[in-house]
C-alpha positions as CSV (number, residue, x, y, z in Angstrom):
1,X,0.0,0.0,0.0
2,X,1.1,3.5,-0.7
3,X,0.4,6.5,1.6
4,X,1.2,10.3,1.2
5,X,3.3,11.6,4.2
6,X,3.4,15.4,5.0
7,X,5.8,16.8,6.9
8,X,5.5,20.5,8.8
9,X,7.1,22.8,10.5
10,X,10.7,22.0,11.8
11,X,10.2,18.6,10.7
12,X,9.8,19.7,7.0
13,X,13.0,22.0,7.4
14,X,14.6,19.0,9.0
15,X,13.3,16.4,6.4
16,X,14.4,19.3,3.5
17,X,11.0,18.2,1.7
18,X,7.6,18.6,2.1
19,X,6.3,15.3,1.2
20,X,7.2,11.7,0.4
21,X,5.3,8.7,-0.2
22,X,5.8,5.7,1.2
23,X,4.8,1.8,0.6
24,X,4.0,-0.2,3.5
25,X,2.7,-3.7,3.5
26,X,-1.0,-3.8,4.3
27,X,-2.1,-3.8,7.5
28,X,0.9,-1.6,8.4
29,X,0.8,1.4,11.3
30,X,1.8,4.9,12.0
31,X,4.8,3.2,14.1
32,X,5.8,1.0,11.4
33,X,5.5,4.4,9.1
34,X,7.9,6.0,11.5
35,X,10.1,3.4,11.4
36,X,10.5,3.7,7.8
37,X,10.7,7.1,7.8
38,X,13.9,7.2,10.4
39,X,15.3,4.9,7.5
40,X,15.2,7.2,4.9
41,X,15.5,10.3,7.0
42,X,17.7,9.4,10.1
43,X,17.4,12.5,11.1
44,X,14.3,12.6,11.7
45,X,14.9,9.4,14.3
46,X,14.6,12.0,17.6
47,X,12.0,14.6,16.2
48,X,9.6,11.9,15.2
49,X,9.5,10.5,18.9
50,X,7.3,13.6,19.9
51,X,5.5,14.5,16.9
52,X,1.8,14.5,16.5
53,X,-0.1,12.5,13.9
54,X,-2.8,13.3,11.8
55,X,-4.3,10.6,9.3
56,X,-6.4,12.2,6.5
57,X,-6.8,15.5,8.3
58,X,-8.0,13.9,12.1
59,X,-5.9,13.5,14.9
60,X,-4.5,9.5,15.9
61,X,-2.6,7.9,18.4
62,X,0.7,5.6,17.8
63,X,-0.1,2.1,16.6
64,X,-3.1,3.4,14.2
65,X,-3.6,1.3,11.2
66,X,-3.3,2.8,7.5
67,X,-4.5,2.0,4.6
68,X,-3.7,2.4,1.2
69,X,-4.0,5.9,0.0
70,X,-3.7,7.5,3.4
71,X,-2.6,10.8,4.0
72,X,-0.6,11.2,6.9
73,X,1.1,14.6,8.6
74,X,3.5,15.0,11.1
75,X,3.4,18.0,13.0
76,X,6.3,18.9,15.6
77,X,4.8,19.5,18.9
78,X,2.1,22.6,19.8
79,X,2.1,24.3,22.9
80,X,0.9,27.5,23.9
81,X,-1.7,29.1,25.9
């Protein structure tokens, strides 16, 4: 399966791209997606331990399940107040 990855913020300036896809095997997560990611970006390895996830434009924990034709972001962190 393929899915589109998005990357913002410091993690696009970090990744020096906006986007990628990616082919996983079916059945496949966001962890296993970050795994393949710190592959083909290791440094990405420490900033994609406290990133947040969105799969096709909602919010998700670690461990979600993706399908094919997914589009997944990773945001850096948000705080504020």
């Amino acid at each position: 399966m393929e899915v589109r990855v998005l990357f913002f913020a410091s993690i696009r300036e970090a990744a020096g791209v906006k986007g990628v896809t990616v082919t996983l095997e079916a059945g496949n997560s966001t962890d296993h997606l970050k795994e393949a990611l710190s592959a083909q970006f290791p440094q990405l390895r420490e900033p994609l331990s406290t990133i947040t996830l969105a799969v096709n434009k909602s919010y998700v924990f670690n461990a979600t399940t993706l399908h094919n034709g997914d589009e997944v972001a990773f945001l850096p962190p948000i705080s504020g107040g």
